[in-house]
Structures are given as structure tokens and as C-alpha cells.
The first five atom37 places (N, CA, C, CB, O) and aatype in JSON, in Angstrom:
{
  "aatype": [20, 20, 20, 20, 20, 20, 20, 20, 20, 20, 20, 20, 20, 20, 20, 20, 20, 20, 20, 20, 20, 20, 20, 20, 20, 20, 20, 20, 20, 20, 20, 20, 20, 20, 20, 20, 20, 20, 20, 20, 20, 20, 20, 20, 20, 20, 20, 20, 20, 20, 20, 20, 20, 20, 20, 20, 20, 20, 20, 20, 20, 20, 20, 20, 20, 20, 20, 20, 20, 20, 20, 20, 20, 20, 20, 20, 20, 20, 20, 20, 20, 20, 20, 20, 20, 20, 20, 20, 20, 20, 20, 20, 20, 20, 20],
  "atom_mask": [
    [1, 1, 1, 1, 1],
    [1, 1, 1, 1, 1],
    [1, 1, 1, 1, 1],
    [1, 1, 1, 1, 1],
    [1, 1, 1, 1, 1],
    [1, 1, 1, 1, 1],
    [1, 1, 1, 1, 1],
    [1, 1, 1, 1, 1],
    [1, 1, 1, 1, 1],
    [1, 1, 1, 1, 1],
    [1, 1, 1, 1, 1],
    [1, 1, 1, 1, 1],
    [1, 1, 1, 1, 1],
    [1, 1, 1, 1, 1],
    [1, 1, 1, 1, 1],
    [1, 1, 1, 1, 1],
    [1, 1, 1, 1, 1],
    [1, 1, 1, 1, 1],
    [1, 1, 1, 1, 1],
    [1, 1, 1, 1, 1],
    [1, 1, 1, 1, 1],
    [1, 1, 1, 1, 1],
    [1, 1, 1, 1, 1],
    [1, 1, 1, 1, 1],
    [1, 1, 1, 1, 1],
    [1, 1, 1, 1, 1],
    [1, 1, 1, 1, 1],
    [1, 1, 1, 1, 1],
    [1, 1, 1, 1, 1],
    [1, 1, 1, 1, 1],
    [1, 1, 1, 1, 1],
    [1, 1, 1, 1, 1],
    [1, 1, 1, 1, 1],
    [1, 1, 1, 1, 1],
    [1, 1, 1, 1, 1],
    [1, 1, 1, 1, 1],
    [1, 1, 1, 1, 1],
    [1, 1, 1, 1, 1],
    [1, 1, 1, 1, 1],
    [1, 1, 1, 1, 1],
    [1, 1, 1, 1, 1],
    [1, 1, 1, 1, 1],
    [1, 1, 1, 1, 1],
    [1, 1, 1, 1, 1],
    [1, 1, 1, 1, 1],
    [1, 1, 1, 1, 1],
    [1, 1, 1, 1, 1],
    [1, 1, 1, 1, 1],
    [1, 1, 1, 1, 1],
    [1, 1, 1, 1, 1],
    [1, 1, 1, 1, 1],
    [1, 1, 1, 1, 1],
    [1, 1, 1, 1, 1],
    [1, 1, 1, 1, 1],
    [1, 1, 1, 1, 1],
    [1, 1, 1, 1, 1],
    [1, 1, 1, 1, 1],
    [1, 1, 1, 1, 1],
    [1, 1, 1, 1, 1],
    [1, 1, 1, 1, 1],
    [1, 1, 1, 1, 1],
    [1, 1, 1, 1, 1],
    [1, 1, 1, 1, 1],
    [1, 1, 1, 1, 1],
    [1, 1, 1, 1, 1],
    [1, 1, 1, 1, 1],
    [1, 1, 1, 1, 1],
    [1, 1, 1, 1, 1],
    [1, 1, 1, 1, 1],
    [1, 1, 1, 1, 1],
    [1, 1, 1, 1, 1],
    [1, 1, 1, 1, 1],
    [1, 1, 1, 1, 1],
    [1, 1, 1, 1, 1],
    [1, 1, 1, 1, 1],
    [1, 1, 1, 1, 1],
    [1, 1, 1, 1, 1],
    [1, 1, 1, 1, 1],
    [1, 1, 1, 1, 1],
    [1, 1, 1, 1, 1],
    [1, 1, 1, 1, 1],
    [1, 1, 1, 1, 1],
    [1, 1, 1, 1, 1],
    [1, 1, 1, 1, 1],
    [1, 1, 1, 1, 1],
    [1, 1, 1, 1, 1],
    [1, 1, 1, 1, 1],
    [1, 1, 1, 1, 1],
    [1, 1, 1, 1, 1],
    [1, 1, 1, 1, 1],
    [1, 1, 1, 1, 1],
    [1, 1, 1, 1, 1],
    [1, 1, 1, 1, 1],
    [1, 1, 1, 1, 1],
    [1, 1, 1, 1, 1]
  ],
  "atom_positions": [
    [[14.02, -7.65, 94.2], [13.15, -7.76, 93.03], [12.18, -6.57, 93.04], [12.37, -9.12, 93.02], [11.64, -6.23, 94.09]],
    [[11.95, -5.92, 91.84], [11.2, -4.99, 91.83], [9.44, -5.1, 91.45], [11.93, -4.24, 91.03], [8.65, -4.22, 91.12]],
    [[9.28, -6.41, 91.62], [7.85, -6.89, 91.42], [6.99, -6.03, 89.85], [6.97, -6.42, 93.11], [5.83, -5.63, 89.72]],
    [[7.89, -6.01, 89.11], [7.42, -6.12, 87.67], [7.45, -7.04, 87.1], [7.87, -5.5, 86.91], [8.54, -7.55, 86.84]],
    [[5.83, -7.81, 86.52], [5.43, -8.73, 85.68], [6.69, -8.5, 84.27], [3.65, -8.43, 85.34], [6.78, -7.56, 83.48]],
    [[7.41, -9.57, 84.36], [8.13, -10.11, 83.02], [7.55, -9.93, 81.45], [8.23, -11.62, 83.22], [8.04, -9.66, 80.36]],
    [[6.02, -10.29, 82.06], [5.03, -10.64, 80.9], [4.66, -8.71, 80.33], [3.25, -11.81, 81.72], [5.0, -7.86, 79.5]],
    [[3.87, -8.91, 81.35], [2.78, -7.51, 81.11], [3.66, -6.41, 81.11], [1.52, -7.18, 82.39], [3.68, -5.57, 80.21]],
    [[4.43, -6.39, 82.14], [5.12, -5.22, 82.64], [5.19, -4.19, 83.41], [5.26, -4.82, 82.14], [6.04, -3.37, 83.72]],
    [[3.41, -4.54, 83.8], [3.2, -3.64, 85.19], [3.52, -4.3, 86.47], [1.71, -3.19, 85.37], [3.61, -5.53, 86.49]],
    [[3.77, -3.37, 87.9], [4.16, -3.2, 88.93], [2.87, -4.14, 89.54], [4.45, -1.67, 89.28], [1.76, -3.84, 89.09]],
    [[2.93, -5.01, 90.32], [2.0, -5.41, 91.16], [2.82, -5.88, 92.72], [1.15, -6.64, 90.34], [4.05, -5.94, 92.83]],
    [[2.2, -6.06, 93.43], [2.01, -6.66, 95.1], [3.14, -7.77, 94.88], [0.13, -7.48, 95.66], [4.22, -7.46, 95.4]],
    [[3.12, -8.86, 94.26], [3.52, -10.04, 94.13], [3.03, -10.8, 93.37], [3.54, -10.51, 94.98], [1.85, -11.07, 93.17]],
    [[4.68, -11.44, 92.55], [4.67, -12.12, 91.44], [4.72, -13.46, 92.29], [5.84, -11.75, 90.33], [4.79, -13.8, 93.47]],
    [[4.63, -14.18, 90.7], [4.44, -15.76, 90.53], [5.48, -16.17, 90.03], [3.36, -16.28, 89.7], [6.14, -15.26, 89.54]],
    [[6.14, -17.68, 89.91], [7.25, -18.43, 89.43], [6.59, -18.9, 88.39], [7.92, -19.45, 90.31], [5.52, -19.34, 88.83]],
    [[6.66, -19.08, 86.97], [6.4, -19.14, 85.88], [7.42, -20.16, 85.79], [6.35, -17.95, 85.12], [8.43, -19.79, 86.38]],
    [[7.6, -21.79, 85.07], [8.3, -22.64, 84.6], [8.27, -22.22, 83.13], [7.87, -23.95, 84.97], [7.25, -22.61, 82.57]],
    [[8.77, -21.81, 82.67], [8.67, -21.28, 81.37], [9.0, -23.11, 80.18], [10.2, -19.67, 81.28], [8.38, -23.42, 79.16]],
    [[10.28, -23.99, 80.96], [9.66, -25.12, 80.67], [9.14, -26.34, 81.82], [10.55, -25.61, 79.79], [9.88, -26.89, 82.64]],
    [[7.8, -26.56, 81.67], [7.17, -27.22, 82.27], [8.0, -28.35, 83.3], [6.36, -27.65, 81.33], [8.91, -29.05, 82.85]],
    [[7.55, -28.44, 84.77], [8.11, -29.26, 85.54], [7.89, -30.85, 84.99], [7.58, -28.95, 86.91], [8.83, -31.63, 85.09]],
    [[7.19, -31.09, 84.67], [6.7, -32.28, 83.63], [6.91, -32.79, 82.44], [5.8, -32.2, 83.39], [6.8, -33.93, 82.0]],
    [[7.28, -31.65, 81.94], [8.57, -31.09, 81.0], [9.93, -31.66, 80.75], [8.98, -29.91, 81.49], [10.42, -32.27, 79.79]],
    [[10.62, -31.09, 82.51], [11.77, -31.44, 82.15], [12.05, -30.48, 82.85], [12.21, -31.63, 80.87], [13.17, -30.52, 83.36]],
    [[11.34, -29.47, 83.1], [12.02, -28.18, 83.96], [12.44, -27.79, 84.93], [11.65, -27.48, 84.09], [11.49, -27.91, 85.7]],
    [[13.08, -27.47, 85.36], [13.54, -26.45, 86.66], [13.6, -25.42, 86.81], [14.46, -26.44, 87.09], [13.11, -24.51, 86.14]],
    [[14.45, -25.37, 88.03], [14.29, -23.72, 88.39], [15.49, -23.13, 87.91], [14.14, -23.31, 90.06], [16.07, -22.16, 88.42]],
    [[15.9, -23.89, 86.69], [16.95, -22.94, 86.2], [16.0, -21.7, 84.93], [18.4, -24.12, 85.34], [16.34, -20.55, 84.65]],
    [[14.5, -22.7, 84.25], [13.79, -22.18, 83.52], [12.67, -21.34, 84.5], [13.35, -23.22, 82.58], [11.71, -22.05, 84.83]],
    [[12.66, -20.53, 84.8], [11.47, -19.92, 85.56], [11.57, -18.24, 84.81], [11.75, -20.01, 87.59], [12.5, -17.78, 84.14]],
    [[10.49, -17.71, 85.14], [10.43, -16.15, 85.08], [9.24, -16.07, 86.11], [10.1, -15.39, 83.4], [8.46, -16.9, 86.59]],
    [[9.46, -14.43, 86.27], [8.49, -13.87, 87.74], [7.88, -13.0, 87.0], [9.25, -13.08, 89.27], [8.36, -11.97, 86.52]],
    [[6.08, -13.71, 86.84], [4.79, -13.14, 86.5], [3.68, -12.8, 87.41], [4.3, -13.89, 85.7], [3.6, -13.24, 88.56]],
    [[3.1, -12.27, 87.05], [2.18, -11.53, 88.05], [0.95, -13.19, 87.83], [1.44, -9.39, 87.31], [1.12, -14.11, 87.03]],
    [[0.13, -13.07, 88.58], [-1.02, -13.82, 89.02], [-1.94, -14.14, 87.55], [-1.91, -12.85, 90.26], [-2.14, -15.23, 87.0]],
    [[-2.45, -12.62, 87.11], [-3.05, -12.92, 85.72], [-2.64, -13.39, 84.75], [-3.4, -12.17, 85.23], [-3.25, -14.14, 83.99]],
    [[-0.93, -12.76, 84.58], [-0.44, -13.18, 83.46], [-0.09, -14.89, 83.54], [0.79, -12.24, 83.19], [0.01, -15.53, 82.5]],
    [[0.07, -15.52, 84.87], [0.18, -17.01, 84.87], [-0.93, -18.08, 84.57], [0.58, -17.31, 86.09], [-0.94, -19.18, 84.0]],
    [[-2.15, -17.07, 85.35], [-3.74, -18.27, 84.94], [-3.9, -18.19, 83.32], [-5.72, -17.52, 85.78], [-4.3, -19.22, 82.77]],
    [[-3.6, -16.93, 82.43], [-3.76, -16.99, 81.43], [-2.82, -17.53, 80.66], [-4.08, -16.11, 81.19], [-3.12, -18.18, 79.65]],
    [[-2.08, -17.42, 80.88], [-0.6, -18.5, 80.29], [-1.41, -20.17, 79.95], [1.03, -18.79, 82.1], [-1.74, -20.79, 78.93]],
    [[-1.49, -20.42, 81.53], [-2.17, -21.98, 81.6], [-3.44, -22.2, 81.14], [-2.3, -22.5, 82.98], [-3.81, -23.33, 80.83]],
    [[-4.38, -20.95, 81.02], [-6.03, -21.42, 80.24], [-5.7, -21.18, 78.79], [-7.64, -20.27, 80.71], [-6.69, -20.99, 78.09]],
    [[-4.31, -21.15, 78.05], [-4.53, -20.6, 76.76], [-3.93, -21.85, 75.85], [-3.76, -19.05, 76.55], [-4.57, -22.31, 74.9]],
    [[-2.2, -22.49, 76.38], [-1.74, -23.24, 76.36], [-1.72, -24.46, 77.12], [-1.15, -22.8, 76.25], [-1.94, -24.51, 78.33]],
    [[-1.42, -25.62, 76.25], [-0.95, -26.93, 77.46], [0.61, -27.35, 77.3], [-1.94, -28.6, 77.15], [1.33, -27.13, 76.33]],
    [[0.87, -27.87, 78.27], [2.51, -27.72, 79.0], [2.97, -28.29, 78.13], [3.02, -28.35, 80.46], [4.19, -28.11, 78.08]],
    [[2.4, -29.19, 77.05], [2.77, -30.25, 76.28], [3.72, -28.64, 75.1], [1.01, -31.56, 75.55], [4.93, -28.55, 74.85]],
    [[2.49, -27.6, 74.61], [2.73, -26.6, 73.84], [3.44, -25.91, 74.42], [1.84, -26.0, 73.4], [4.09, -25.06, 73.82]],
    [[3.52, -26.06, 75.65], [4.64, -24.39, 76.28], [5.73, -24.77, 76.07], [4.76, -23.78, 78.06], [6.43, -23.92, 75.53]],
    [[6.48, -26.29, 76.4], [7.83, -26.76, 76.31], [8.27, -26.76, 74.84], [7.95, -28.17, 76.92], [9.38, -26.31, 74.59]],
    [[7.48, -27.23, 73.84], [7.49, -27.04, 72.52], [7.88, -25.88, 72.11], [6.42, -27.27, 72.02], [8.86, -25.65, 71.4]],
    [[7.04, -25.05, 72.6], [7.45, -23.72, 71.3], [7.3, -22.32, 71.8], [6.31, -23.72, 69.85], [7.2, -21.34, 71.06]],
    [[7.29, -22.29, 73.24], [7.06, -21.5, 73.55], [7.71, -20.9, 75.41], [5.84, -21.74, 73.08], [7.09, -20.27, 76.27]],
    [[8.96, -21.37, 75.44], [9.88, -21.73, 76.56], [10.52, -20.5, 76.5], [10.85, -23.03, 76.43], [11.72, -20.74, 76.5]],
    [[10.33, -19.28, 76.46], [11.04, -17.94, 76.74], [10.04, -16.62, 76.44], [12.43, -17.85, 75.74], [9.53, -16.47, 75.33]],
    [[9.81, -15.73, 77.51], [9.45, -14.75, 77.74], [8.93, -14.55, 76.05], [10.51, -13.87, 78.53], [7.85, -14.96, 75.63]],
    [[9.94, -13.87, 75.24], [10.26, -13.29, 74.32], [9.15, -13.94, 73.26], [11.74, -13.39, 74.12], [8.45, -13.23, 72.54]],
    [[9.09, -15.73, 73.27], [8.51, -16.14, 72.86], [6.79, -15.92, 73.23], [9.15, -17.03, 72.91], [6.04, -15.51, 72.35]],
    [[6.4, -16.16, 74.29], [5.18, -15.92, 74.74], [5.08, -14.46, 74.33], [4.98, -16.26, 76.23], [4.3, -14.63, 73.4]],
    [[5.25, -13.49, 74.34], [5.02, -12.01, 74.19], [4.74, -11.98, 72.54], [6.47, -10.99, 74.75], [3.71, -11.37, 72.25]],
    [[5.53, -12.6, 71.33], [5.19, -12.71, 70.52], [4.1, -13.44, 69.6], [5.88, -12.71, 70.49], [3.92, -13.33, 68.38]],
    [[3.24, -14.43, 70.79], [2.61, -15.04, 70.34], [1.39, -14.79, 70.71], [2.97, -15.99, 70.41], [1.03, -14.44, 71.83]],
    [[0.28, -15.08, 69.11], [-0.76, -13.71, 69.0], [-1.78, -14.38, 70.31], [-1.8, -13.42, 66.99], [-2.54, -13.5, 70.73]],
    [[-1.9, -15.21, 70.76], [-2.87, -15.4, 71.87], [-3.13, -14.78, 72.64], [-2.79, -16.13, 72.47], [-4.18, -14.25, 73.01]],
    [[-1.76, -14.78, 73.1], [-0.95, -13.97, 74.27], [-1.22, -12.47, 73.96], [0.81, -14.28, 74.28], [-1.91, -11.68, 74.61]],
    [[-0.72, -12.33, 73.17], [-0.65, -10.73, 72.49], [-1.59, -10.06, 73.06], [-0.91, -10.54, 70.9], [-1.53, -9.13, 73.87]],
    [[-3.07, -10.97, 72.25], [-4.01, -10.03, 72.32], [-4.74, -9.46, 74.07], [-5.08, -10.74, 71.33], [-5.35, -8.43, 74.36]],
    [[-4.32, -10.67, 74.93], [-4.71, -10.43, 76.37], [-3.28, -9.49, 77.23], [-5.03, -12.19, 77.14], [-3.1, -9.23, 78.42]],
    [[-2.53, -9.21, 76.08], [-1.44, -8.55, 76.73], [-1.92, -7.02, 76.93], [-0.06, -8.7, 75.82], [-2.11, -6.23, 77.85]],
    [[-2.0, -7.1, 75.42], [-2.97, -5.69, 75.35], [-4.07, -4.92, 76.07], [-3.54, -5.76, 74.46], [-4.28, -3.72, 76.26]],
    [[-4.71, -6.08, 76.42], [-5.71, -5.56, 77.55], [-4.74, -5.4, 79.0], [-7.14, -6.82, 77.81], [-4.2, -4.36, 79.38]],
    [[-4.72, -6.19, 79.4], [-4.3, -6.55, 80.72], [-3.56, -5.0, 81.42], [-3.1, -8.0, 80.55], [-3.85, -4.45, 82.48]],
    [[-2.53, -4.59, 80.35], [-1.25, -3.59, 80.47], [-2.23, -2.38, 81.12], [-0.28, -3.11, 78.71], [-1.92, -1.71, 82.1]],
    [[-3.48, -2.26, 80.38], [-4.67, -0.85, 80.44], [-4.92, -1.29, 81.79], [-6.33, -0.72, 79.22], [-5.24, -0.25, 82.37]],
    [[-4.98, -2.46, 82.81], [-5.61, -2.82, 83.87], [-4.85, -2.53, 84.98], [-5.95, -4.06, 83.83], [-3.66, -2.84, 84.89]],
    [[-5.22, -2.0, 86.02], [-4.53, -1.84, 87.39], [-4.35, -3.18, 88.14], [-5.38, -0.87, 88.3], [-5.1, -4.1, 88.47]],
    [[-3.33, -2.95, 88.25], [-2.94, -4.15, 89.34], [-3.83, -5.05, 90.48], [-2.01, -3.51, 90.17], [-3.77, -6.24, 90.82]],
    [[-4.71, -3.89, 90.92], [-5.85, -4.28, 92.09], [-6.77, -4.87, 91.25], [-6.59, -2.98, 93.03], [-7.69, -5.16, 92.03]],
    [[-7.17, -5.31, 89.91], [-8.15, -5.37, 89.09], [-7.63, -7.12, 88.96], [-8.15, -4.14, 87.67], [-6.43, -7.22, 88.75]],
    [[-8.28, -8.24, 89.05], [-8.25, -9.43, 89.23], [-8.99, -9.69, 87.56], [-9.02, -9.92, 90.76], [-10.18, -9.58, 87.25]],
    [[-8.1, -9.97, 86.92], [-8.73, -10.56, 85.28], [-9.1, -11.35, 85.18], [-8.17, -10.79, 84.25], [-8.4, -12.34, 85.35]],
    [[-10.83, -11.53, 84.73], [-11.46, -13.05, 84.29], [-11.12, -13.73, 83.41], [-12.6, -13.14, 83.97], [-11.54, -13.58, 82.26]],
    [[-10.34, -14.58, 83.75], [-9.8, -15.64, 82.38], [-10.4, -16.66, 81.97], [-8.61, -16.29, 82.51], [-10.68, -17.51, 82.82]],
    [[-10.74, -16.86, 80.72], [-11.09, -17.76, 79.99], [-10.24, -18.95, 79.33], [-11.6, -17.12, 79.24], [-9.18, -18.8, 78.72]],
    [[-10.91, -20.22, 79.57], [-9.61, -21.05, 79.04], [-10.2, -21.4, 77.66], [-9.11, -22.57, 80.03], [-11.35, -21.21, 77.27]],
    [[-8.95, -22.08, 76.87], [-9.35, -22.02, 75.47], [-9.82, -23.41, 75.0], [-8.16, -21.5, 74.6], [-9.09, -24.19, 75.61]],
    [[-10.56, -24.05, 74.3], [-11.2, -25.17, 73.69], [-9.93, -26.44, 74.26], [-11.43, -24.89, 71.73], [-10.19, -27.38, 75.0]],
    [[-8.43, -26.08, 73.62], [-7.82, -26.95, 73.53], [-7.09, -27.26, 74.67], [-7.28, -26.85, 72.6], [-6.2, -28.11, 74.72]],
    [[-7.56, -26.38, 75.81], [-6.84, -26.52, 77.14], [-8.05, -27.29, 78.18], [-6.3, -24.81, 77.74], [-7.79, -27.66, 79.33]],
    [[-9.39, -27.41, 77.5], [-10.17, -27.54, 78.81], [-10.17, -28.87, 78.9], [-11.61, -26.94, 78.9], [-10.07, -29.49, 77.84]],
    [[-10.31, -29.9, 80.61], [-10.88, -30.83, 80.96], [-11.85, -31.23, 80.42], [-11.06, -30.76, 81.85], [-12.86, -30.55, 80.26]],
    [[-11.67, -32.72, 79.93], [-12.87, -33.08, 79.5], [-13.53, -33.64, 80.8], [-12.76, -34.07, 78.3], [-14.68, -34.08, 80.76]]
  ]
}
């Protein structure tokens, strides 16, 4: 493996297993992709698993979707050694 984020697309240290559909879901490890660290906390503070299995279960899909988008955009400008503060979104937080 050449430790390029699926998501972002930059080179880092070591990726993450991404269920692309949720183990809770329904998923396995036949659904996975290999994301870097940021691109996974932000995956999970943006969406809930309930929404990822729904509508949003392939790379291709997440990349097109403007949430995503817009932290894609940043992230790509960021070096790998650079640890991204993520914010989770209204509809993801613990009450």
C-alpha cells in the first residue's frame, strides 16, 4: 500500500479503515477504504452512520458531497504532520 488518503489524496505515515458502509449498518470489510486520520474524524463529526449507509457508501460519493468538499479543499493545502481541528456538525453532536 502506498499510504495515499483515498479521500484527500495526500501521502501520510498511516492510514485508517474507513467502513464506507457502517458496521451497524450492515458492513464489512468487504465495504472499507484506506483514509488518513483527518479525513476519518471528519467523515464522523460531519455525518451519522444512519446518513453514511444511506447516501453516501462510496469514495466517489463522499468527495462529491459539498460538506466534505469544502474541508477537502483545505485539508489537500495541509501537510501531513499538521493534525486538523475538527469540528462536529449540529446534527452529529451528543446530546
Amino acid at each position: 500500500m502506498n499510504n495515499i488518503c483515498q479521500l484527500c489524496d495526500r501521502k501520510v505515515d498511516k492510514l485508517t479503515k474507513h467502513h464506507l458502509l457502517p458496521r451497524e449498518e450492515g458492513g464489512n470489510e468487504e465495504h472499507i477504504s484506506y483514509i488518513c486520520s483527518d479525513c476519518h474524524r471528519q467523515i464522523h463529526a460531519l455525518y451519522t452512520n444512519k446518513e453514511l449507509a444511506i447516501r453516501l457508501d462510496s469514495i466517489y460519493k463522499l468527495k462529491d458531497d459539498e460538506k466534505i468538499n469544502k474541508y477537502l479543499k483545505f485539508i489537500k493545502k495541509q501537510p501531513p504532520s499538521k493534525v486538523a481541528t475538527i469540528k462536529k456538525s449540529r446534527n452529529v453532536r451528543k446530546s
